[in-house]
FIKE-635229 format. One record per residue: residue in three letters; x, y, z of N, C-alpha, C in turn. Coordinates in steps of 0.1 Angstrom, whole numbers, plus 5000, padded with zeros to 4 digits. Example, Ala and Ser with C-alpha at 12.3 -4.5 7.8 and 13.67 -1.06 7.14 Angstrom:
! FIKE-635229
ala513249435078512349555078513249675078ser512849785071513749895071512950005079
***
This chain:
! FIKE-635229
unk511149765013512449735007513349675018unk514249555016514649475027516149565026unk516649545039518349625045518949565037unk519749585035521149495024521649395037unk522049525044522749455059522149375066unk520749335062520249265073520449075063unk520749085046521048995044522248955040unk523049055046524549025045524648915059unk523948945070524048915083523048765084unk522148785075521848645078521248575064unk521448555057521148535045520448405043unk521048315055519748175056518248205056unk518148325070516948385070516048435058unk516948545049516548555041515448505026unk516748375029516048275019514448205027unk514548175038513448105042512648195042unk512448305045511448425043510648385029unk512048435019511648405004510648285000unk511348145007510548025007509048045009unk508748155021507748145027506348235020unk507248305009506448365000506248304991unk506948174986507048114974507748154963unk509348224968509848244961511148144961unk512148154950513548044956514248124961unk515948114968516448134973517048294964unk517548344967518448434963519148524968unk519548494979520748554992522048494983unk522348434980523848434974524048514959unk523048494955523048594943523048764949unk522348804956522048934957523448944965unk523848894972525248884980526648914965unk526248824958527248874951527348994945unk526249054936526249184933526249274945unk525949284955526549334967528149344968unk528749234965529949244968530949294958unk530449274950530449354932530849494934unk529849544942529449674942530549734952unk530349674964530849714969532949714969unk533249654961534649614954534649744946unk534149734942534349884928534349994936unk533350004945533350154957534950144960unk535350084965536550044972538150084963unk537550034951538950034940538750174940unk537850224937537150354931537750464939unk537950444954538550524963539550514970unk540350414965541350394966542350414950unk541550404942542550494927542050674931unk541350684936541050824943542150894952unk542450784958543750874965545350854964unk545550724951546750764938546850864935unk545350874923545451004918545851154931unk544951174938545451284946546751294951unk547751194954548951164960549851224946unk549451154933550351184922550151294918unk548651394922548751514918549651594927unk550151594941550551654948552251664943unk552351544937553951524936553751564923unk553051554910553151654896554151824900unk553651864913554052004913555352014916unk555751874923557151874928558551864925unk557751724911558951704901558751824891unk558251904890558051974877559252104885unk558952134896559552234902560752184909unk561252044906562951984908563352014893unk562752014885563051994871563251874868unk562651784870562851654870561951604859unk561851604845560651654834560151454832unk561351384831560351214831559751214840unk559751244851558951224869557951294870unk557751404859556651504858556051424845unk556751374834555651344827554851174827unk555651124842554951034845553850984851unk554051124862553151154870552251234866unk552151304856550851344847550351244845unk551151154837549851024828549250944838unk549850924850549750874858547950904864unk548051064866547251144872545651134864unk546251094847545051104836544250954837unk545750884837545050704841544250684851unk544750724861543750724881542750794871unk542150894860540650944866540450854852unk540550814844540050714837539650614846unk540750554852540250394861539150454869unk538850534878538550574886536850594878unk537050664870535450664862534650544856unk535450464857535650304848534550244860unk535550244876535250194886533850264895unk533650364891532250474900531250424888unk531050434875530350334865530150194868unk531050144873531150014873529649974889unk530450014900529750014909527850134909unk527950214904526550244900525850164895unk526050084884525749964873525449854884unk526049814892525649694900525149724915unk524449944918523749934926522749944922unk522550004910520849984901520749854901unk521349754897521349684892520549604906unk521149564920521149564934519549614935unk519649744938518149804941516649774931unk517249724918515949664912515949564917unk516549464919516149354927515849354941unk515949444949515649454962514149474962unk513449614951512149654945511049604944unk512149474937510949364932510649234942unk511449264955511249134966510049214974unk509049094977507949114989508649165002unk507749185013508349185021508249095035unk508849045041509148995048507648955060unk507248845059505648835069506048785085unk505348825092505848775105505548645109unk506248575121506248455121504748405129unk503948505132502548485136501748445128unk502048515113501448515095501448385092unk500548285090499848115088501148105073unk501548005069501947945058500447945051unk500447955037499947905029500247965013unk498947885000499347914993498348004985unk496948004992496348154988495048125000unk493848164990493148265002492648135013unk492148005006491847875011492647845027unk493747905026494547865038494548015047unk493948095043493648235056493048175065unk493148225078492948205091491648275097unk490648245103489648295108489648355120unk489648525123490048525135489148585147unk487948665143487048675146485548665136unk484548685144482948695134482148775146unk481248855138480648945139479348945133unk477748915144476748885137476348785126unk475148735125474648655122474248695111unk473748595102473248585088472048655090unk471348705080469548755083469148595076unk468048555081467248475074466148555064unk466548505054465548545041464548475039unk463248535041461848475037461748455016unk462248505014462748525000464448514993unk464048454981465548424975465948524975unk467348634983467948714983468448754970unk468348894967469248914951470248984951unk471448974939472349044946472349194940unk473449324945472849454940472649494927unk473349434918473049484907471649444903unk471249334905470149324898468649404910unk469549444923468449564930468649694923unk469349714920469849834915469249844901unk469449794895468949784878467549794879unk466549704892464949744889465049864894unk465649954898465050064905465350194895unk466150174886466850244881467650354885unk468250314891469450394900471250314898unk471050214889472350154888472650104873unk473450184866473650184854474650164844unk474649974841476249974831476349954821unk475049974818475149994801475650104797unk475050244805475550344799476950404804unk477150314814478850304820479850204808unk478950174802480150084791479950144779unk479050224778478650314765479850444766unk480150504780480950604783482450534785unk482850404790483950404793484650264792unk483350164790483550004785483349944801unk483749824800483749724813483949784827unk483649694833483949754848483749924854unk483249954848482450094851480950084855unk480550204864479050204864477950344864unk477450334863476750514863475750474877unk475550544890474650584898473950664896unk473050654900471650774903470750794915unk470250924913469250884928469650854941unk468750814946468950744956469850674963unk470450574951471450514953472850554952unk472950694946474050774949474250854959unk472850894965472750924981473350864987unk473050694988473650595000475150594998unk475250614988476850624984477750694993unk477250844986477850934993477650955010unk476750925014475850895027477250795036unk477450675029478250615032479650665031unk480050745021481750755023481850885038unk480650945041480351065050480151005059unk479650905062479650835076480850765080unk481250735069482850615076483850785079unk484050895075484850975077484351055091unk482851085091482351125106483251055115unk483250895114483150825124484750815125unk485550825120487350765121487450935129unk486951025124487651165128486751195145unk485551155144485351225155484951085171unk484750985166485050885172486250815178unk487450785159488250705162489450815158unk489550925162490350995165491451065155unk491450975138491951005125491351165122unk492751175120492751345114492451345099unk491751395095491151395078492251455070unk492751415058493551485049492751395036unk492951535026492451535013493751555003unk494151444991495051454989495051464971unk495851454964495551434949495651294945unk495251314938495051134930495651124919unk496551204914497551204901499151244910unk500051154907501051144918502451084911unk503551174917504651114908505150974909unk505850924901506350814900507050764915unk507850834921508550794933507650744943unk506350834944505650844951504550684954unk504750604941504150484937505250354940unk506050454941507750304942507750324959unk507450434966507450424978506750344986unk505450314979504550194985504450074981unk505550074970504949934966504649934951unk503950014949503049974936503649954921unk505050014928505950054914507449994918unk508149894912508249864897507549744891unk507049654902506349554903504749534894unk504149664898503049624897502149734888unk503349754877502949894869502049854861unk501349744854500249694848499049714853unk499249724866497749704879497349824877unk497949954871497850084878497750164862unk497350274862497050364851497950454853unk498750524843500050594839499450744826unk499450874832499450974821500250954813unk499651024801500651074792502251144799unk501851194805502851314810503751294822unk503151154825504551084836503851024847unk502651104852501751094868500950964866unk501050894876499950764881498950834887unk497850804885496650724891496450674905unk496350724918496450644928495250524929unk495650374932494850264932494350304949unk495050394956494150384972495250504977unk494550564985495250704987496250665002unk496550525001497450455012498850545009unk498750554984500150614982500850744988unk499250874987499550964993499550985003unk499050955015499150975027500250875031unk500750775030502250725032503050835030unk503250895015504050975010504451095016unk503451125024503551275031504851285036unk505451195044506651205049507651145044unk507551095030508851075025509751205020unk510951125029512751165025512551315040unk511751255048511451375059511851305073unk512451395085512751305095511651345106unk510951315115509651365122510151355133unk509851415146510251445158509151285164unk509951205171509051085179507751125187unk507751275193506751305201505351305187unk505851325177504151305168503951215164unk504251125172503750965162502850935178unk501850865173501250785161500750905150unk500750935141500050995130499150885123unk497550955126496850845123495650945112unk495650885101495050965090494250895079unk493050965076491950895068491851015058unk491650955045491251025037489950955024unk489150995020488250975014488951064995unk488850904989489150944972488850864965unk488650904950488450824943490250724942unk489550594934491250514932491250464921unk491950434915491850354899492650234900unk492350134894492849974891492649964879unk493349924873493549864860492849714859unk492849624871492549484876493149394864unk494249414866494749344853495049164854unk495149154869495349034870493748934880unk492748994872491548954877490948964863unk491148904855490148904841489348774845unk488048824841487048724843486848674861unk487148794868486448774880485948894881unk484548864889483548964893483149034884unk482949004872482749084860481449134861unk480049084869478449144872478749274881unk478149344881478149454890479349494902unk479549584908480249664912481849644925unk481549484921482549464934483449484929unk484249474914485049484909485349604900unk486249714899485849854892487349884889unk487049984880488250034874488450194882unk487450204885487150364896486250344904unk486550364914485950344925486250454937unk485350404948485850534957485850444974unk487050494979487850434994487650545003unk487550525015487950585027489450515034unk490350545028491650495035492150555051unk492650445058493250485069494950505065unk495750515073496750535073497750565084unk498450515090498950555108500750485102unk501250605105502650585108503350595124unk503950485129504250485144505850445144unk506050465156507150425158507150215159unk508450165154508750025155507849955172unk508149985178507349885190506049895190unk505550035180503950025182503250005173unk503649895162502949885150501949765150unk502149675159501249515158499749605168unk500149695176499149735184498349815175unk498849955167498049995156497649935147unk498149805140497449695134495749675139unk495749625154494549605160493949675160unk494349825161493549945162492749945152unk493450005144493149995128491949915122unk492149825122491349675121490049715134unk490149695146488949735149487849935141unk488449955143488350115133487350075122unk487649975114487349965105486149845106unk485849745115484949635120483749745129unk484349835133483549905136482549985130unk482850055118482050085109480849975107unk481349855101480149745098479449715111unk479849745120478749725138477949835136unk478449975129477650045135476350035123unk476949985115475649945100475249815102unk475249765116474649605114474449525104unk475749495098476549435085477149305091unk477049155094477849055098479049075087unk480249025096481049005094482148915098unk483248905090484648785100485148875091unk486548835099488248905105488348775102unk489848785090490948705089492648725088unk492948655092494548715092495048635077unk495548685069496048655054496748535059unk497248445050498548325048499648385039unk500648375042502048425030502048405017unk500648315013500648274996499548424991unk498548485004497748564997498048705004unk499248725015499348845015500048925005unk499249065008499549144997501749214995unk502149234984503249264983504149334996unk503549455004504449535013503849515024unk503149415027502149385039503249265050unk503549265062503549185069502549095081unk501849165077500249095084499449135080unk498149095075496949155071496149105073unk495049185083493549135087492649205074unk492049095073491149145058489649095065unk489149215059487449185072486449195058unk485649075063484949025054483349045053unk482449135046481249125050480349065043unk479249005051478648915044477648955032unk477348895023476748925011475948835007unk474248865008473348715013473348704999unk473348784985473348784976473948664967unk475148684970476248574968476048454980unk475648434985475848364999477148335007unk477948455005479148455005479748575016unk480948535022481748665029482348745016unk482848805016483548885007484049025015unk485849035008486249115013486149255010unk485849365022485149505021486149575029unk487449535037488649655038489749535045unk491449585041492049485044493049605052unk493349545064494249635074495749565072unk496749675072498149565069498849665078unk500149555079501249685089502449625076unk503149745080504549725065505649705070unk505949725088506849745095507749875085unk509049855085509449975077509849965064unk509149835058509249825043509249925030unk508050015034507850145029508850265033unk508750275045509450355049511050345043unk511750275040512950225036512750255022unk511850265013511450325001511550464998unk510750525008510650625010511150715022unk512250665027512950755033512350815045unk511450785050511150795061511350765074unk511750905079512350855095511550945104unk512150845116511550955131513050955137unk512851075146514151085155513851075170unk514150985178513350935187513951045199unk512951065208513151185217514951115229unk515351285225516451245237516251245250unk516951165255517151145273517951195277unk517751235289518751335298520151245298unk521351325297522551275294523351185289unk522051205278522651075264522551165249unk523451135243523751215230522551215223unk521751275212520851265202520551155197unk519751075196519550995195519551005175unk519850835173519950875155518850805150unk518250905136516850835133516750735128unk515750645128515150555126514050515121unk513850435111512850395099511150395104unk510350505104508850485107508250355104unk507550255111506750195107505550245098unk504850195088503450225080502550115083unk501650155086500250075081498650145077unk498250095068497050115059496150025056unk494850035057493549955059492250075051unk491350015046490050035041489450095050unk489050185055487950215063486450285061unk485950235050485550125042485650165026unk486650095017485650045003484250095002unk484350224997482450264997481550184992unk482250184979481350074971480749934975unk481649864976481749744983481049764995unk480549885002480049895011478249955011unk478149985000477049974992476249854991unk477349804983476549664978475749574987unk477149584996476849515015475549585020unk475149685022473849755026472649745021unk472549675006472149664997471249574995unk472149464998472049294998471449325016unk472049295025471449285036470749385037unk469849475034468849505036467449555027unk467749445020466449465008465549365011unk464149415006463249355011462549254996unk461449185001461449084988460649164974unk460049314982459849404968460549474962unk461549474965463049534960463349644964unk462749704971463349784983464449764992unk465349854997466149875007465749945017unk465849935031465849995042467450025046unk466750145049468450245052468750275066unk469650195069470550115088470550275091unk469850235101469950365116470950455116unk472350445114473650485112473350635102unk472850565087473050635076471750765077unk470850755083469550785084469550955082unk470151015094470551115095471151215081unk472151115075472351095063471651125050unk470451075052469851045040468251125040unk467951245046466351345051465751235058unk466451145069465951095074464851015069unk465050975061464150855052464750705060unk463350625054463450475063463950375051unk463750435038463950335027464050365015unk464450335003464750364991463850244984unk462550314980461750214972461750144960unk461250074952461349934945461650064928unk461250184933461150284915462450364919unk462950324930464350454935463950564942unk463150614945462850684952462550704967unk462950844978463350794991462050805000unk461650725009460750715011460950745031
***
């Protein structure tokens, strides 16, 4: 969510930000309901202290005996809290009014972040390993998965319709294999503290990251009020909203493994074959809240954290830094790492690392209070940076293990990494079974 004050103070800026997301101007608009609002605060407490002035003098004319001066200053006293209610309505009305449009603006990308107008204009910023050369036409997983019978969407669309799948076997092994290896590796490697969180979550809790008011179609809604987390970025962000944290604990750097749900409402008729695209699915989210000067550097972190997993599964890959037309809504940079898929012949995205600066935080009320120095007053708090990245998309990280390492009898060999993982088997054969 952007400062008011920061587009009271520069509102050119503003707009060219907006430009740069492809939106038009609207600093003089938002300025005026600003000013709106803030006129009515103003009348509102200032008929606030008529009335209290005229209540003081009610007791005085009444006790001179002075009965017009008393019954002036009565009506007087009933007018001020009429106006006065008129004016606190008035200015409420035009800070809702204010904050839904603040809600619905992106946020702000940094000036490092490429212009463009979607993914065509992302930037390439690293690569990582080489293609396998295929003695054979590579296939992609669903149709490895389907001979083995271990991958099932018929009876995933028999139980729940499109974009669902049923696992089995083997192939639910690698699954799970896989979401247990990216969490070994962030906690006891890359130093992420594990938290387990719920996946049914209140409404605020969805407006704090983003997801909500904007993008309530994308996401699944109970009966009873609770969302559906799309990526457990909401709850582990959430932990510390409307909380103030002592600066000695940051960085707080946190991974959690959950299922997510998407509605994919604005992807009809993409990816509709097998599993890159889902309505349920399961993530290993990262999550690191820091102080302001150290968020571009946890960016990198992050982003390696997460490139690292695919190193350690000898998975090729590229690092891109997003363009302004395809970064995501609360994101001001985002490396989106791409792994390759001989299947498709294609890179395709398997975890995207963003920093929010304190977009989120400003949502959700998140502060740190930055440590005091000897003979300086308390220092006053200040907005936590957020950033959140994939570490890894299970699924999607399936498919990736799937495709690069199947052989031309429709077998998979299972990467050194997972092994341990899996009764130490070398492969998952052409009938599903571990070998």
């Amino acid at each position: 969510m952007h400062d008011i004050r920061m587009i009271r103070e520069n509102p050119d800026a503003f707009d060219v930000m907006l430009a740069r997301r492809g939106l038009s101007p609207m600093a003089s608009g938002i300025l005026e309901i600003d000013a709106a609002r803030r006129a009515a605060i103003t009348a509102a407490e200032t008929a606030q202290a008529e009335r209290n002035a005229a209540s003081k003098d009610v007791g005085k004319a009444k006790a001179a005996g002075d009965e017009a001066e008393f019954d002036r200053l009565r009506a007087l006293v009933g007018e001020k809290k009429d106006e006065i209610a008129r004016l606190e309505a008035e200015a409420e009305a035009k800070d809702v009014e204010l904050n839904d449009i603040l809600l619905g603006l992106p946020n702000a990308p940094l000036d490092t972040v490429p212009d463009g107008a979607g993914e065509d204009d992302n930037v390439e910023i690293s690569r990582h390993g080489a293609p396998r050369n295929f003695a054979f036409d590579a296939k992609e997983h669903y149709e490895l998965g389907e001979a083995m019978g271990c991958m099932d969407f018929e009876a995933a669309a028999k139980l729940s319709g499109a974009r669902f799948v049923v696992l089995k076997g083997a192939l639910i092994r690698l699954h799970r294999a896989l979401a247990q290896f990216m969490l070994d590796t962030h906690v006891d490697l890359n130093g992420l503290t594990e938290v387990w969180t719920p996946v049914l979550v209140r409404e605020e809790a969805m407006i704090g990251t983003g997801q909500l008011p904007k993008f309530a179609e994308d996401s699944y809604q109970t009966t009873n009020g609770w969302w559906l987390i799309p990526t457990a970025e909401v709850t582990l962000s959430n932990l510390t909203a409307g909380e103030i944290v002592d600066e000695a604990s940051l960085p707080r750097r946190m991974a959690g493994w959950t299922q997510c749900f998407r509605s994919e409402a604005g992807s009809a008729g993409k990816d509709t074959r097998g599993m890159l695209r889902q309505h349920q699915f399961e993530k290993v989210e990262m999550v690191t809240l820091c102080r302001p000067e150290d968020s571009l550097d946890e960016l990198d972190r992050m982003t390696r954290c997460a490139e690292n997993i695919l190193e350690r599964l000898e998975i090729p890959y590229r690092t891109v830094v997003l363009c302004t037309g395809d970064m995501g809504f609360g994101a001001r940079r985002t490396h989106d790492i791409e792994a390759w898929l001989p299947g498709q012949n294609a890179y395709r995205e398997i975890s995207s690392c963003s920093t929010c600066g304190d977009f989120q935080a400003r949502r959700m009320n998140a502060r740190f209070r930055p440590a005091k120095k000897d003979g300086e007053a308390e220092a006053k708090p200040e907005f936590l940076h957020t950033l959140n990245g994939s570490g890894l998309a299970v699924g999607r990280s399936l498919i990736a293990v799937m495709e690069n390492y199947q052989d031309q009898d429709g077998s998979i060999a299972i990467p050194d990494a997972l092994k341990p993982y899996m009764r130490n088997a070398t492969r998952i054969a052409p009938d599903g079974r571990l070998e």
